[in-house]
C-alpha positions in Angstrom: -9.9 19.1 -31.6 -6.4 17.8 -30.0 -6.9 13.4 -29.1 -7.6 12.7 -25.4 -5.2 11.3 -23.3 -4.9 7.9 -22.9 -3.1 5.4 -20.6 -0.2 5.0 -22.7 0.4 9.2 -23.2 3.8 10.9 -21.8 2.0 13.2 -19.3 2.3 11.4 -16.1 -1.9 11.2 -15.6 -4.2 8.8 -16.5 -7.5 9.6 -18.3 -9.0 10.9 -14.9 -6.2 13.6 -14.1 -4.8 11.4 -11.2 -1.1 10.6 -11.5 0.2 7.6 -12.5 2.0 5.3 -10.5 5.9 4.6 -11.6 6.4 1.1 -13.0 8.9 -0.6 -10.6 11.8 -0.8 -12.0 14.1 -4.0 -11.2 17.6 -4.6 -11.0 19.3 -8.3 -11.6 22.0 -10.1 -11.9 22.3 -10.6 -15.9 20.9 -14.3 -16.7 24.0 -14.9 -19.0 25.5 -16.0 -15.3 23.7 -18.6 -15.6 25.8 -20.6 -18.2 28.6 -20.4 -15.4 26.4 -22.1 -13.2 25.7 -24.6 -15.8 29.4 -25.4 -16.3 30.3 -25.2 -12.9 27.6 -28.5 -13.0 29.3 -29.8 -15.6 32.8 -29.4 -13.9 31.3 -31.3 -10.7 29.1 -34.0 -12.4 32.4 -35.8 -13.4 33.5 -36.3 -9.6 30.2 -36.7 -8.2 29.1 -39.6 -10.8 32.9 -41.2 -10.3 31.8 -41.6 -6.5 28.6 -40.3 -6.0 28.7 -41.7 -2.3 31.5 -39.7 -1.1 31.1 -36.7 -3.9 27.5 -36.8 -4.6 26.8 -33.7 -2.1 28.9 -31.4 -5.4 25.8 -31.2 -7.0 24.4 -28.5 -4.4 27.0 -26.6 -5.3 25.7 -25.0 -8.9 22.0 -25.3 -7.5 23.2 -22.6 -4.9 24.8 -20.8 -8.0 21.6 -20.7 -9.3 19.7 -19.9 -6.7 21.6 -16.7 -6.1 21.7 -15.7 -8.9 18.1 -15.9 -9.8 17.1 -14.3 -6.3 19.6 -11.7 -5.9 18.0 -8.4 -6.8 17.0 -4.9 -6.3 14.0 -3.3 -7.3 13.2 0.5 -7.8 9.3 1.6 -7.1 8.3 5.2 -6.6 7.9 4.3 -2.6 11.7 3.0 -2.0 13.9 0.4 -2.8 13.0 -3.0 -2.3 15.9 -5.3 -1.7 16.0 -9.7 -2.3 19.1 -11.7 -1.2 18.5 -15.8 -1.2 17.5 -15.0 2.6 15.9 -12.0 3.1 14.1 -9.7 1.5 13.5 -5.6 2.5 11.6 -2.4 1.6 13.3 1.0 2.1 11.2 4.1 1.8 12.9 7.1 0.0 12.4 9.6 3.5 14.8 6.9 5.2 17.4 7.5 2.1 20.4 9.6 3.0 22.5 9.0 0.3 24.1 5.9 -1.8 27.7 4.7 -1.2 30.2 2.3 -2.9 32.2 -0.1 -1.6 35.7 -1.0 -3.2 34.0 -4.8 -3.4 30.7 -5.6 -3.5 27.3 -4.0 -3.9 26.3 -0.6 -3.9 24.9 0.4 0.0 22.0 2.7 0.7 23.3 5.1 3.9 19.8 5.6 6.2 19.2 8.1 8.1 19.2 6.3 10.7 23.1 5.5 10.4 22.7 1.9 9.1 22.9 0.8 6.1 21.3 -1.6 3.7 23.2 -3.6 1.1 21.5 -3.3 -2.6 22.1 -6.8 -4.1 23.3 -6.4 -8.2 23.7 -2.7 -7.7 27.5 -2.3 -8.8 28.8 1.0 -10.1 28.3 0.1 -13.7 24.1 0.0 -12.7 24.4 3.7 -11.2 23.4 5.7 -14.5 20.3 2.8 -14.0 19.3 3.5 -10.3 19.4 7.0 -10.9 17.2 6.9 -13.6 14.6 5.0 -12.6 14.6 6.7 -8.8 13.1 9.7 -10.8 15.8 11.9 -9.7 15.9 10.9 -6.0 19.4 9.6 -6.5 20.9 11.9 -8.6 23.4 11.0 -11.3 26.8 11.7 -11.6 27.0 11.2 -15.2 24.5 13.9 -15.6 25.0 17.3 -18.1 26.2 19.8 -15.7 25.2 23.1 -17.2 28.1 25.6 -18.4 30.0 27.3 -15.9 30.4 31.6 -16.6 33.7 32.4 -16.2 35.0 34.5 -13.2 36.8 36.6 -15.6 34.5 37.9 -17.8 35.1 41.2 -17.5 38.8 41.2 -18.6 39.7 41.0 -22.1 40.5 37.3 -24.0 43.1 38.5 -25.8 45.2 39.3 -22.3 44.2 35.8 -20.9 45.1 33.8 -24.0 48.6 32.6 -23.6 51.6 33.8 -24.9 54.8 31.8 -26.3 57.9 32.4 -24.1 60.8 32.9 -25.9 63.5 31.5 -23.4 66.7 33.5 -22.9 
């Protein structure tokens, strides 16, 4: 007698039959960044305590660092995209998806179909193989096996398209 499924089984269904729901899947800015932050309060602590009157306003400078950095993100859920900034924060179903585009700076942009677009903060072309992964093959990856092409010229012989040496004259 074969072990019944359970919640943790690769099928895709849960113990009743009904499909499972994806686990979202989010997208960040690494936390390492956050040691530049640190020494970018370092950096201005020694101006700011000098003359904290005039200089003392310095300090907001790596709390924004690390503000953005710990809000910026993007998050991947089998509905859409859900999108964070420091601002603002978005939810894009996959029907208003056209495709995903990338800028020569900045973060990846998700084209709608309704001509806009929508920025997808910590998305950079390094995080693509990511995105398409956990979009469950709605984006689809470029780094993907493609399968083996057939020739167009099977039907001639190899010997008469392997090449020759020349002999020059």
């Amino acid at each position: 007698m074969p072990p019944q499924s359970s919640s943790h089984t690769a099928d895709g269904n849960n113990v009743d039959g009904a499909a499972v729901e994806q686990a979202p899947y989010v997208i960040r800015i690494t936390r390492l960044s956050l040691v530049a932050a640190f020494m970018l309060l370092i950096c201005v602590s020694f101006p700011a305590l000098g003359w904290p009157a005039a200089l003392g306003w310095l300090f907001l400078l790596p709390i924004g660092v690390t503000v953005w950095i710990l809000r910026n993100q993007t998050t991947v859920t089998s509905s859409g995209l859900e999108t964070r900034s420091v601002f603002a924060a978005k939810s894009i179903p996959w029907t208003d998806i056209k495709g995903v585009r990338f800028p020569k700076r900045g973060w990846a942009r998700a084209d709608l179909i309704s001509g806009k677009e929508s920025v997808l903060p910590a998305v950079g072309f390094d995080r693509l193989q990511e995105l398409a992964e956990a979009s469950g093959g709605r984006i689809p990856d470029p780094y993907a096996a493609v399968p083996d092409v057939v020739e167009s010229n099977h039907d001639s012989d190899p010997e008469e398209n392997s090449e020759s040496p020349r002999s020059s004259e």
